[in-house]
C-alpha positions as a Markdown table, in Angstrom:
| # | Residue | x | y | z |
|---|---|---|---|---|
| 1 | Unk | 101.6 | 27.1 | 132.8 |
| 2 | Unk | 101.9 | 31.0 | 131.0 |
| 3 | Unk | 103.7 | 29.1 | 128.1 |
| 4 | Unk | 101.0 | 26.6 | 127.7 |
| 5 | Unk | 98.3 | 29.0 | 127.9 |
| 6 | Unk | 99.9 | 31.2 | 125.0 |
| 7 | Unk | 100.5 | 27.9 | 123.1 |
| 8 | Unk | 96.7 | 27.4 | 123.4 |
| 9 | Unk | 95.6 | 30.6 | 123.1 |
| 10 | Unk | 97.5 | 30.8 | 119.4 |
| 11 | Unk | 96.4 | 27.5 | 118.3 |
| 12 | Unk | 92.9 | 28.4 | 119.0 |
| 13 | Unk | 93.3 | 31.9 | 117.1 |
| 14 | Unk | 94.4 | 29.9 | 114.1 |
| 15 | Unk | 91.7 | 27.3 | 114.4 |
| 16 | Unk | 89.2 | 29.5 | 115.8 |
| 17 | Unk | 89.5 | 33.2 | 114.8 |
| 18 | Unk | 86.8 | 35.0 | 115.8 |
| 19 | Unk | 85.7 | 33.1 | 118.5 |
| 20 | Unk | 88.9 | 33.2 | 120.3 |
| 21 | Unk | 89.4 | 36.4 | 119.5 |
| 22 | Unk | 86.2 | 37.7 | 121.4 |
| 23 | Unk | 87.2 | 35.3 | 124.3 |
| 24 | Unk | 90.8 | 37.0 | 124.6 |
| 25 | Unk | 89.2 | 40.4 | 124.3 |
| 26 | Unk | 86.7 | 39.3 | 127.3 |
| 27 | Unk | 89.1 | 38.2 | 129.9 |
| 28 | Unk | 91.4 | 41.3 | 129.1 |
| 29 | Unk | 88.4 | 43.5 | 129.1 |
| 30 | Unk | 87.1 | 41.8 | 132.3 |
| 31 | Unk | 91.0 | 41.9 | 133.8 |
| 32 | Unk | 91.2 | 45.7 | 133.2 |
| 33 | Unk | 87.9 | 46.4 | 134.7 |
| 34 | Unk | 88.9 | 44.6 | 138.0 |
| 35 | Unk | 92.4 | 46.6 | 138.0 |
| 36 | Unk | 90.2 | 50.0 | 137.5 |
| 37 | Unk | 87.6 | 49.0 | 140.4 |
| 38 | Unk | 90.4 | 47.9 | 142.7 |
| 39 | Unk | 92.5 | 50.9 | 142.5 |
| 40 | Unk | 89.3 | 53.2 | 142.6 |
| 41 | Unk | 88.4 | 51.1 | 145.7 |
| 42 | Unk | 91.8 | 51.8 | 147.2 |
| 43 | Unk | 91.8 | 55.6 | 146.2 |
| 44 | Unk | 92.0 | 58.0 | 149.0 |
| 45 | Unk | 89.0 | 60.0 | 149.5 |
| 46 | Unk | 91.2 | 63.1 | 148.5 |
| 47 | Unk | 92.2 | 61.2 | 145.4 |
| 48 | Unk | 89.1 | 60.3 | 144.0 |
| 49 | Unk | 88.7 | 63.1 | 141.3 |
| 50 | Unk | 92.1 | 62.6 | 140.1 |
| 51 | Unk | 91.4 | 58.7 | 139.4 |
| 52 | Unk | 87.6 | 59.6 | 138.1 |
| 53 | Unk | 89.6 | 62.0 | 135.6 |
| 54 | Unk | 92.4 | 59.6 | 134.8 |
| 55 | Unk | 89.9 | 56.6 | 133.7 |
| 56 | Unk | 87.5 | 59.0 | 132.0 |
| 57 | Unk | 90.8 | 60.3 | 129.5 |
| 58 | Unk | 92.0 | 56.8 | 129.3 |
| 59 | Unk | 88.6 | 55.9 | 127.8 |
| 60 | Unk | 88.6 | 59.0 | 125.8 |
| 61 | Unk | 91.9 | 57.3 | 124.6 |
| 62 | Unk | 90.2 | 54.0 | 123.6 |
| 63 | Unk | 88.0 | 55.5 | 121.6 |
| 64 | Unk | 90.4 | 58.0 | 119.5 |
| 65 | Unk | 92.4 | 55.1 | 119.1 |
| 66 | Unk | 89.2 | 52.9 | 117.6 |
| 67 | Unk | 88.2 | 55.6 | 115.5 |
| 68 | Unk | 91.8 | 55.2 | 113.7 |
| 69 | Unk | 92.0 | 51.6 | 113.8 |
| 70 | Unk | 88.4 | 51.6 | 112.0 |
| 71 | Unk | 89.7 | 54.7 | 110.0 |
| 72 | Unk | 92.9 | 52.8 | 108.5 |
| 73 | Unk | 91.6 | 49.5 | 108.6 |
| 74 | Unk | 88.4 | 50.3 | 105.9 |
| 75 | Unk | 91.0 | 52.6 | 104.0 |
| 76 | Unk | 93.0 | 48.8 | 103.1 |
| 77 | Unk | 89.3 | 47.2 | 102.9 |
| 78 | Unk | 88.0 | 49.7 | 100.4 |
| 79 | Unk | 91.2 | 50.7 | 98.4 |
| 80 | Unk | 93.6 | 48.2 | 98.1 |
| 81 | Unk | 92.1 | 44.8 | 99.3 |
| 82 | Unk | 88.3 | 43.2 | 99.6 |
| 83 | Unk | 88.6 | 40.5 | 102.6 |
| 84 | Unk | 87.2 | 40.6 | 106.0 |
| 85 | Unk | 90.0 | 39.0 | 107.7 |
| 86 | Unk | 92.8 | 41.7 | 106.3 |
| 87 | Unk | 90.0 | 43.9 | 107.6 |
| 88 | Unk | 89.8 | 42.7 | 111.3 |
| 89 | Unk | 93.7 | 42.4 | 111.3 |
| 90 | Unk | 94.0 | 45.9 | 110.5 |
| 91 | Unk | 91.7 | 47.1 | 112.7 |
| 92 | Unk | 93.3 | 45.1 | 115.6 |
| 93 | Unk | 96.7 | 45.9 | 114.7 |
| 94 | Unk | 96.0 | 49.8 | 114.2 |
| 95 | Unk | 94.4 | 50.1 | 117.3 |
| 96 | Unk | 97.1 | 48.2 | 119.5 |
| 97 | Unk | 99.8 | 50.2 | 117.9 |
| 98 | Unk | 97.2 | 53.6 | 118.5 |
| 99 | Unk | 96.6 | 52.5 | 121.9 |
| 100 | Unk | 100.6 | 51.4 | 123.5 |
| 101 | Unk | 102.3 | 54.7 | 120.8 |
| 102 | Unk | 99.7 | 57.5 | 121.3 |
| 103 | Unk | 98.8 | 59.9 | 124.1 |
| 104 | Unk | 96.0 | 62.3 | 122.8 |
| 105 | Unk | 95.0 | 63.3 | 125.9 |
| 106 | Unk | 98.4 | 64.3 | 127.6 |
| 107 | Unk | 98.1 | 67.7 | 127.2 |
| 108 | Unk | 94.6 | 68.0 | 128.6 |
| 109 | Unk | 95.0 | 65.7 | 131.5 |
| 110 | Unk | 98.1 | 68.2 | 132.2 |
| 111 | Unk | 95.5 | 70.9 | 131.8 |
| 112 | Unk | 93.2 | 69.3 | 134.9 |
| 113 | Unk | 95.8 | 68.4 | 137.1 |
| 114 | Unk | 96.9 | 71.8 | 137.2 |
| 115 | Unk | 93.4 | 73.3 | 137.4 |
| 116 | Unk | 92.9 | 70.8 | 140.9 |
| 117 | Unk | 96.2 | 71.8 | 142.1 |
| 118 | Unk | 98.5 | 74.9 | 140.5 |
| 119 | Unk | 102.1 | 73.5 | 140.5 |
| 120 | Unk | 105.4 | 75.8 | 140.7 |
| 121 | Unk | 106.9 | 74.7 | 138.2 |
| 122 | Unk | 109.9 | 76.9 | 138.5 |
| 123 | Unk | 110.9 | 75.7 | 142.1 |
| 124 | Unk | 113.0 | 72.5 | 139.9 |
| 125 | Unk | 116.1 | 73.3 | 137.7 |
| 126 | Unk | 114.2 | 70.0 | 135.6 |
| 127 | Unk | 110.7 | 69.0 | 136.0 |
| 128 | Unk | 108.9 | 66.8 | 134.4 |
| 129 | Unk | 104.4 | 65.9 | 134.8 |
| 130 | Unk | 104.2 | 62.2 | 136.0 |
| 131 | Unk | 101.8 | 60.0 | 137.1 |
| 132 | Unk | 102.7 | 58.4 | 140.3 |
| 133 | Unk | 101.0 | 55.0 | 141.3 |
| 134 | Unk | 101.6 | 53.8 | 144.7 |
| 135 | Unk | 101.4 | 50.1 | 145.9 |
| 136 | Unk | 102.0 | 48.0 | 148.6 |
| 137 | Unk | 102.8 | 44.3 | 149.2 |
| 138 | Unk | 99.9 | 41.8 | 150.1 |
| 139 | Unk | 99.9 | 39.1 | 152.8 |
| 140 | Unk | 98.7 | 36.4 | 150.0 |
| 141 | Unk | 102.2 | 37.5 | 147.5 |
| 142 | Unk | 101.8 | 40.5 | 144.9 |
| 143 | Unk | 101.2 | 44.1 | 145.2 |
| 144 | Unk | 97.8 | 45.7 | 145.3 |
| 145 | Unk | 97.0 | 49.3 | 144.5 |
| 146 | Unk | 97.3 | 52.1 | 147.5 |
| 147 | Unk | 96.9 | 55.7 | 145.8 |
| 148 | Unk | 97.3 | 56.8 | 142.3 |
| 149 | Unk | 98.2 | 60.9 | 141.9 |
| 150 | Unk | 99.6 | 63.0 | 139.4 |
| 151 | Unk | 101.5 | 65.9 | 139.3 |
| 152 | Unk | 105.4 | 67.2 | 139.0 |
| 153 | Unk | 108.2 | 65.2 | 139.3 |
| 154 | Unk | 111.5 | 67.6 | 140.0 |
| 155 | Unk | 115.0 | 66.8 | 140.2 |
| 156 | Unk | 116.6 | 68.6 | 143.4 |
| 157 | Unk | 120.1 | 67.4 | 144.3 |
| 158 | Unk | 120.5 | 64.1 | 144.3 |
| 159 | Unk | 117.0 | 63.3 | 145.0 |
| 160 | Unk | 114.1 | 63.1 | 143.3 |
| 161 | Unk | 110.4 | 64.8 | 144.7 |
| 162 | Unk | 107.1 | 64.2 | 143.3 |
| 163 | Unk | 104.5 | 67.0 | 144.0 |
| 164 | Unk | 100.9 | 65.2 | 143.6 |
| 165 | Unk | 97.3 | 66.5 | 143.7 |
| 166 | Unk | 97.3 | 65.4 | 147.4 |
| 167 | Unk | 100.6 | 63.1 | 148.2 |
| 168 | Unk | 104.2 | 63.9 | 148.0 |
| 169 | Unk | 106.9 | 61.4 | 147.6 |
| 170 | Unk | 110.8 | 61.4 | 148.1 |
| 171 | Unk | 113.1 | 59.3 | 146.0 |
| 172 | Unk | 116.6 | 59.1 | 147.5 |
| 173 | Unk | 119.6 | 56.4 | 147.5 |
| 174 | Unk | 118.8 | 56.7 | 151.0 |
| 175 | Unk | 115.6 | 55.4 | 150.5 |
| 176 | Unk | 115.7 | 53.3 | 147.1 |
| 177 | Unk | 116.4 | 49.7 | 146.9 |
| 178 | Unk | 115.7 | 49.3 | 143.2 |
| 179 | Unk | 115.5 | 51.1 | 140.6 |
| 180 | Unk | 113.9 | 49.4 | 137.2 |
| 181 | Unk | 112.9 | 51.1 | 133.9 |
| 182 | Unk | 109.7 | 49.4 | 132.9 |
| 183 | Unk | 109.2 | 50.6 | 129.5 |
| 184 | Unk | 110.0 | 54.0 | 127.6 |
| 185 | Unk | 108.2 | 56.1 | 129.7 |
| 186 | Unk | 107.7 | 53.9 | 133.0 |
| 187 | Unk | 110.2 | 53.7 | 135.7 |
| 188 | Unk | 109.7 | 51.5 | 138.4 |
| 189 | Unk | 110.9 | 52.3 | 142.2 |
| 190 | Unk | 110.8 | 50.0 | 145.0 |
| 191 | Unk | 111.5 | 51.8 | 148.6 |
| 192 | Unk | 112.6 | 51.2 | 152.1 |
| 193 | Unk | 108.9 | 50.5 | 153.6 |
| 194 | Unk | 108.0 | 53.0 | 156.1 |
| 195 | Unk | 104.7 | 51.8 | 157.8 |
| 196 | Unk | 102.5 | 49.2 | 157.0 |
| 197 | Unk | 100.0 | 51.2 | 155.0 |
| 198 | Unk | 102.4 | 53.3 | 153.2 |
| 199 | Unk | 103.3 | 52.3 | 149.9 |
| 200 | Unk | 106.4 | 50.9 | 149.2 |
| 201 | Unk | 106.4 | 49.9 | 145.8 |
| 202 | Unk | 105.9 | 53.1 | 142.7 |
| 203 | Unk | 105.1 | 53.5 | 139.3 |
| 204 | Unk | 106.4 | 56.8 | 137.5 |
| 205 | Unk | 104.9 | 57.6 | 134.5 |
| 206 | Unk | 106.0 | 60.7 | 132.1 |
| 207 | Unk | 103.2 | 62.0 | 130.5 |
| 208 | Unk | 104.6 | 65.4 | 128.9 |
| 209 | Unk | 104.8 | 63.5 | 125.4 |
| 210 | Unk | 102.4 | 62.6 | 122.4 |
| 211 | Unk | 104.6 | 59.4 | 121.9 |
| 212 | Unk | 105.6 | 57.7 | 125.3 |
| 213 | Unk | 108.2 | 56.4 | 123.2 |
| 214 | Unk | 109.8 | 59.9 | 122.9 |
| 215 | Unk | 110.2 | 60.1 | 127.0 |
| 216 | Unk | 113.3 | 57.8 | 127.0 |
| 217 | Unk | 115.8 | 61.1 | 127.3 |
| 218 | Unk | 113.6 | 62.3 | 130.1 |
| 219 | Unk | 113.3 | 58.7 | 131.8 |
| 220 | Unk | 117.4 | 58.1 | 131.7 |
| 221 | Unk | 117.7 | 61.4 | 132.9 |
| 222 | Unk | 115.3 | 60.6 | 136.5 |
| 223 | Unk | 116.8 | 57.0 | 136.9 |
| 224 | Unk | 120.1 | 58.6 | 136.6 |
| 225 | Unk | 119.7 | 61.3 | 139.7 |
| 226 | Unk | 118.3 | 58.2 | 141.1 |
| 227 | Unk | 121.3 | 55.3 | 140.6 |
| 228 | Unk | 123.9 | 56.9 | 143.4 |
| 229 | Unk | 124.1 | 54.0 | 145.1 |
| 230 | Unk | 121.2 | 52.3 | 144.2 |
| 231 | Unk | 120.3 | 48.7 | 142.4 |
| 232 | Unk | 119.2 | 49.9 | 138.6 |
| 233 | Unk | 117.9 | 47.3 | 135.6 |
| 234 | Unk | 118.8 | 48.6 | 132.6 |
| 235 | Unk | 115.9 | 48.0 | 129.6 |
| 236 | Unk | 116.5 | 49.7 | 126.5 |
C-alpha cells in the first residue's frame, strides 16, 4: 500500500503539479501539527516550557529556511532563467535541503536550556547538548510520545547519562536492548521497560552543530560507549 501511494502521489505531481503539490504539503502540514499537539499533550507539567521553546525555534527554523529557499530560488528566476516552474522547484528544493542540513537556532536553543536549568558541564570527561525524546509502546501497536527534554548528554564509564531540564536518563548494556543510529545526528535507544508509564523507547538528538550532518564523529562516539554488549544497526 506505501509503494502504491508514492506511485500515485508521483504520477499526480507529473500530471498535476500544483494541485498535488498543495495536497502533499497539506497532509504533511496537517501530520506535523498532530505530532506537535500530541507530544505537547503528553508533556509533563514540568516540561512544558522546554516543548513551548523547542516548537517556537523549530518554527523560527521554517522561516529562515523559507527566506533562503525564496532568496535562491528568485536569484535563478531573475538571473539566469525566466519560468515559473524552475522557480517553484528551486524554492522547494532550497528549502528542503535548508530545512533537513541547517540548524540556525542551535546555539540559542543551547542558550535557553541552560538559562532554565545551569548544567556542569565539567562533571563528563565528553559531553555533548542533546535533545532526548521519550516514548512508550501503545496497546493499538506504535509508540506515542511520553516527555521530550533537553540538556547534556555525558559519557561516564561505560554508560551513558543524560541530564535534562527535569528528567534524567541512564543508558547502560545493562539496560539497552538496541541500539540504532537513525540518521547523522539521531541515535535511537530502545530499553529494558521499567514500569508501565516510563518510557522505554528514546530519541537522542545532538544539537551542538550548525550542520547535523557534521555530528556523525560525535554520534559514533555515544553508540560506541553504548555497544558493550548491546544489539547496534549500523547506518552510515
Amino acid at each position: 500500500m506505501i509503494e502504491l501511494a508514492a506511485v500515485l502521489i508521483i504520477m499526480f505531481l507529473f500530471v498535476f503539479p500544483l494541485p498535488a503539490l498543495a495536497t502533499s504539503l497539506g497532509i504533511f502540514t496537517t501530520w506535523g501539527l498532530y505530532k506537535k499537539y500530541e507530544s505537547f499533550n503528553n508533556q509533563p507539567t514540568e516540561g512544558k516550557k522546554n516543548l513551548t521553546l523547542s516548537m517556537a525555534l523549530s518554527l523560527a527554523n521554517i522561516v529562515c529556511s523559507i527566506i533562503l529557499g525564496v532568496g535562491l530560488a528568485f536569484g535563478v528566476y531573475y538571473f539566469i532563467y525566466d519560468s515559473f516552474y524552475l522557480l517553484t522547484f528551486n524554492f522547494l528544493f532550497c528549502f528542503a535541503i535548508s530545512l533537513r542540513w541547517f540548524d540556525y537556532t542551535y546555539n540559542l536553543y543551547r542558550h535557553f536550556i541552560f538559562k532554565l536549568k545551569p548544567f556542569k558541564t565539567g562533571t563528563f570527561a565528553q559531553s555533548y547538548f542533546v535533545v532526548c525524546k521519550g516514548f512508550r509502546g501503545r496497546d493499538r501497536g506504535g509508540f506515542g510520545p511520553v516527555y521530550i527534554d533537553a540538556g547534556i548528554l555525558g559519557l561516564e564509564n561505560n554508560k551513558v547519562v543524560f541530564k535534562g531540564v527535569f528528567r534524567e536518563e541512564t543508558f547502560s548494556p545493562s539496560n539497552i536492548i538496541h541500539v540504532e543510529k537513525k540518521s547523522s545526528e539521531k541515535i535511537k535507544i530502545l530499553l529494558k521497560r521499567k514500569g508501565v508509564k516510563d518510557a522505554e523507547l528514546f530519541l537522542i538528538i545532538l544539537r551542538d552543530q550548525f550542520y547535523p550532518f557534521k555530528s556523525r564523529p560525535d554520534r559514533d562516539k555515544i553508540i560506541n560507549h553504548l555497544s558493550f554488549g548491546s544489539k547496534v544497526s549500523a547506518v552510515p
